[in-house]
N, C-alpha and C positions, 0 to 999 in steps of 0.2 A: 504493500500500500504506500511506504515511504518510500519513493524512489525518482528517480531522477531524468526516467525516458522522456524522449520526446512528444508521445503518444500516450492515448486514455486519459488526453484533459477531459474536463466534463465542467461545462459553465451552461449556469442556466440567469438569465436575466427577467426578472418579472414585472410589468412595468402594469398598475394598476391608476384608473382616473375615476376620484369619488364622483364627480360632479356627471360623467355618463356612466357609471358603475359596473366599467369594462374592462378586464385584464390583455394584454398583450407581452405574449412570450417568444423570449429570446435564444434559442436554444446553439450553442457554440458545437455542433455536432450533427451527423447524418446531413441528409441528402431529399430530404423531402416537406411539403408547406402544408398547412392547414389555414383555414378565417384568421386564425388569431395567433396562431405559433408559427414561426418566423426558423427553422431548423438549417443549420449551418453556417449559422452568421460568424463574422470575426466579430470577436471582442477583445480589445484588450482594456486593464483595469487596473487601478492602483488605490488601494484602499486603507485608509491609515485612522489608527485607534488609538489614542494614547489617555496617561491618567493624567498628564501637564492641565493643571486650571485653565478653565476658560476654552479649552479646544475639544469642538464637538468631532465624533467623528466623522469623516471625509472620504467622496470616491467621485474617481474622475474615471468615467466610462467612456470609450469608447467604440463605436459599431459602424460594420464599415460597408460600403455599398448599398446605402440607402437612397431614398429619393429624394427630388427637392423637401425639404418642411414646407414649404410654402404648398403644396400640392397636395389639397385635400385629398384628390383620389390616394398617395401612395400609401395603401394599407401598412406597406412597413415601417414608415414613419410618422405616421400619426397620432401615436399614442406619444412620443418623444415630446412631449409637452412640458412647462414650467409648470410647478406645484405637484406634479404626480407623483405618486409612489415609487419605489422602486425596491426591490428587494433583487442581493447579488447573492448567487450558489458558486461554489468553484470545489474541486477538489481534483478525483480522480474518478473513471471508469467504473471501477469496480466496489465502488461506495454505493450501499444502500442509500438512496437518493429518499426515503419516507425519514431515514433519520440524521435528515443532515442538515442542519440549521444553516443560516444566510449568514458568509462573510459581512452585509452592512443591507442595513434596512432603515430607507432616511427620504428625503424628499429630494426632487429637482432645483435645483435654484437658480441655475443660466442653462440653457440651451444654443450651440454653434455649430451650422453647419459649415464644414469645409469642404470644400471643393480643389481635390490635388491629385490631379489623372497620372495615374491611372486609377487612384483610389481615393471613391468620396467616402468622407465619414462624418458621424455626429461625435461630439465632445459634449456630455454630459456631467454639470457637476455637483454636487450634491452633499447636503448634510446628514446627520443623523443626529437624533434627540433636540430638533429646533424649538419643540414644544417647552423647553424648559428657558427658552430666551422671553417665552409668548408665557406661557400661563401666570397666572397671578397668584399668590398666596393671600388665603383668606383672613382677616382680622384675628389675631391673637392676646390676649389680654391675661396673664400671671399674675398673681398676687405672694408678696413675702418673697419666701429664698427658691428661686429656679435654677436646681441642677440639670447639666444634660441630659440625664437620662428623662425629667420632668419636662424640658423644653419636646424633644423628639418622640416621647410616649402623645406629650398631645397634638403634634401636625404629623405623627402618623397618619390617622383616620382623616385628616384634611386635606394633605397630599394625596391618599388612595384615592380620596373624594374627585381629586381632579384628573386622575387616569396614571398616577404614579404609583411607586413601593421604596419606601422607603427604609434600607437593609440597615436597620442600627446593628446588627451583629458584627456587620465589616468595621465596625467602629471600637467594639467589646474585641476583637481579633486583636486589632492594637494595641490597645490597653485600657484592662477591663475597670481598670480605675478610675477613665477618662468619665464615666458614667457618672462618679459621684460628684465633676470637680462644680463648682459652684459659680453660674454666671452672672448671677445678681445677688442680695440681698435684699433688693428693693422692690421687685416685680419686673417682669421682663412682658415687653408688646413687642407685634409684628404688625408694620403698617402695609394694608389692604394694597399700596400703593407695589409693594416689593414684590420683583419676580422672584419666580422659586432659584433661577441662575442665583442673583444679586443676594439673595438672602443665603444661600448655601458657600459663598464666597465669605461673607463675615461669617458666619459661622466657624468656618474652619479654621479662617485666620484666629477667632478667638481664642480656640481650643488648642493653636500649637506652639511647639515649643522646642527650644535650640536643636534638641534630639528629636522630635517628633513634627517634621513638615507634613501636616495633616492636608488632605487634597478631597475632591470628591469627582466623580466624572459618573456619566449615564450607559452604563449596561443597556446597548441596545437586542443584547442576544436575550438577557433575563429580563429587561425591561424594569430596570432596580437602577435606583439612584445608592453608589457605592461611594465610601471612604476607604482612603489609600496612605498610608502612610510615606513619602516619597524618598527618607530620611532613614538612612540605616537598614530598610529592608531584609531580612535573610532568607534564602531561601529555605523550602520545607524540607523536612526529613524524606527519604526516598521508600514512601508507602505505596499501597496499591493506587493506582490512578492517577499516576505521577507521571507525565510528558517525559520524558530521557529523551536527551538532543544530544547527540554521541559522535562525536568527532570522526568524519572519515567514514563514519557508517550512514546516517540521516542527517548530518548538518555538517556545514564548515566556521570557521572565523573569515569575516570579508571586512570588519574593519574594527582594530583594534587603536584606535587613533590615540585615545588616552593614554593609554599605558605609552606609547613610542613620544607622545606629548610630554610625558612625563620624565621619559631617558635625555627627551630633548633637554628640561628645564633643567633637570640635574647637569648633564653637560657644559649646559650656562652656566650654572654655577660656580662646577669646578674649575672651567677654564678661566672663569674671573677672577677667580681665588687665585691661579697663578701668574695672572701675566691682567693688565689693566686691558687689552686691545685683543681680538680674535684673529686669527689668520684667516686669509679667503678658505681656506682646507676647511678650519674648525668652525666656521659661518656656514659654508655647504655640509658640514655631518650634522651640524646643529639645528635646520630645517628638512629632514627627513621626517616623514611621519606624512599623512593628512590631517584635515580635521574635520569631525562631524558636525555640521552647524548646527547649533541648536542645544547640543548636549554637550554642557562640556566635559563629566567625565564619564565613558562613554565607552561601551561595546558592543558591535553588532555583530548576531550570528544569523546563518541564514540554514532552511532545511525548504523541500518542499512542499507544496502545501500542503496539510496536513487538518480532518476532516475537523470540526467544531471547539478549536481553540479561538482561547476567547482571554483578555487581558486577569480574569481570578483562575485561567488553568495554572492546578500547581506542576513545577519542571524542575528538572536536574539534569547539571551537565556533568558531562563526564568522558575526560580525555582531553580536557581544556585547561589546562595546568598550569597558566599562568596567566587567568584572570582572577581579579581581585577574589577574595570570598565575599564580601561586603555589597553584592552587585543586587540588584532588583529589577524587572522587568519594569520598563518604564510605558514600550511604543510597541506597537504592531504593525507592521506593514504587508498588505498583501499584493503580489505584484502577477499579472498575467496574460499573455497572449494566445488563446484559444490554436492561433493557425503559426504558434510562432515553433522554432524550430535549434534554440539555443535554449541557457539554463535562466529563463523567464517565465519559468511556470512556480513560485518562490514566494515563500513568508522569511520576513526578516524582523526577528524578536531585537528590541532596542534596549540593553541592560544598563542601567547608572548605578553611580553610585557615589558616595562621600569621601573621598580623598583624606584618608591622616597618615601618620607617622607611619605606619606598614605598606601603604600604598605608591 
């Protein structure tokens, strides 16, 4: 199932419009059409998950040899509309397809057609959990001393109320103490004005601390608003139901930037410790490495796709022996070209971590 051929992708794209209550399907595979299923299309797709504040997850689709959008008749691109649905499938062939949850299930947010002959395509791009920028949170009003666990036992049932779940267990995962710590003494209100985003933003900021960068991001697979601790992370102990990404066998290293970032700054170091001025030699060894933008201390591994992982799958690596212990899944990236013919059929797990004295 983990493997690496070029062959037995399996991409299914679902593209659903509330307002005429119509599905149209995309299927990356076979040789034949139906009304509404589209089979053999190219797709390719990049889709990205991560627990960083504030960033919902993202997918940029592509499908290719469509019709004008402007052409109502072209049935296969008519559903490619702003606001619709979309739900993405990818794995492999040989995957039970009734048990295999959607890579990203989110809305349209720009629609582009390009035109670049030999190959037209649409560029769809797209969010997921937009409903937490839009929904409101209902008026809340405490009296006396409000612990966390007192604030989130009562806009549980008012979050559910608006089509959410709100998992305080991921919160007790952290630390189960965090339940009792004390955010007022005076009564705590939630103004009717605040999104569930903006309110869950102070919240966390509330609750963290030099060791504990508390985060929260939207579970579009469970459909749970989760806490992440982003700050020391460890990975779990290697029980049943544990990912293993194994070196050489299902996964490689493709970018260990930090760590050679790291050999970098040491090198600065010691070179200035001996001599005030670098030679062109020790200025050229002393920018090897890349850098990951975005993270700065940072490892990325990569395996093929692999069916219904999701940012709370727990993993162990193993044969990777010189990444920090200290690391935690930060990002997910899923990356793929149905009719592509190199190693682009790929998930890339984005692991950080905190930099001290051992690192």
């Amino acid at each position: 199932m983990y493997r690496l051929e070029n062959f037995g992708r399996y991409c299914v794209l679902e593209v659903y419009s509330e307002k005429k209550n119509e599905v149209s399907t995309y299927k990356g595979y076979a040789n034949k059409t139906s009304l509404n299923d589209f089979y053999g299309a190219r797709i390719k797709f990049l889709v990205q998950k991560t627990k960083e504040k504030n960033n919902l997850p993202y997918a940029q689709i592509k499908i290719y040899n469509t019709a004008n959008l402007d052409d109502n008749s072209s049935t296969s691109s008519k559903m490619l509309k702003k606001n619709n649905f979309v739900r993405l499938f990818a794995c492999y062939s040989d995957v039970e397809f009734n048990n295999l949850k959607p890579i990203f299930e989110g809305e349209i947010i720009t629609v582009k057609n390009v035109y670049d002959s030999p190959d037209n395509y649409v560029i769809l791009e797209c969010y997921g959990g937009l409903q937490t920028r839009a929904k409101r949170l209902p008026s809340v009003s405490l009296q006396g001393q409000v612990s966390v666990d007192k604030l989130l036992s009562t806009l549980q049932g008012k979050i559910d109320d608006i089509g959410f779940s709100l998992n305080k267990q991921s919160l007790n995962k952290i630390d189960p103490n965090l339940s009792t710590k004390i955010l007022s003494s005076r009564g705590f209100s939630v103004n009717a004005t605040d999104n569930v985003s903006g309110f869950l933003d102070k919240f966390t900021s509330s609750i963290s601390s030099f060791d504990k960068k508390i985060t929260w991001y939207f579970d579009d697979i469970q459909k749970q608003i989760m806490f992440a601790n982003l700050k020391n992370e460890k990975p779990p102990l290697a029980t049943t139901g544990i990912l293993v990404l194994e070196r050489g066998v299902n996964s490689k290293l493709i970018d260990n930037s930090s760590i050679e970032r790291m050999n970098k700054e040491l090198y600065y170091q010691k070179a200035t410790n001996t001599q005030k001025t670098l030679t062109p030699e020790q200025k050229r060894q002393a920018k090897l490495g890349r850098s990951t933008i975005g993270y700065k201390n940072s490892v990325v591994i990569a395996s093929p796709i692999i069916p219904n992982v999701n940012l709370n799958t727990k993993w162990k690596l193993k044969g990777y022996k010189e990444i920090p212990n200290n690391i935690s899944l930060n990002t997910l990236r899923w990356e793929g070209d149905t009719h592509g013919t190199g190693d682009d059929w790929k998930l890339e797990y984005i692991f950080t971590y905190e930099r001290n004295g051992n690192n």
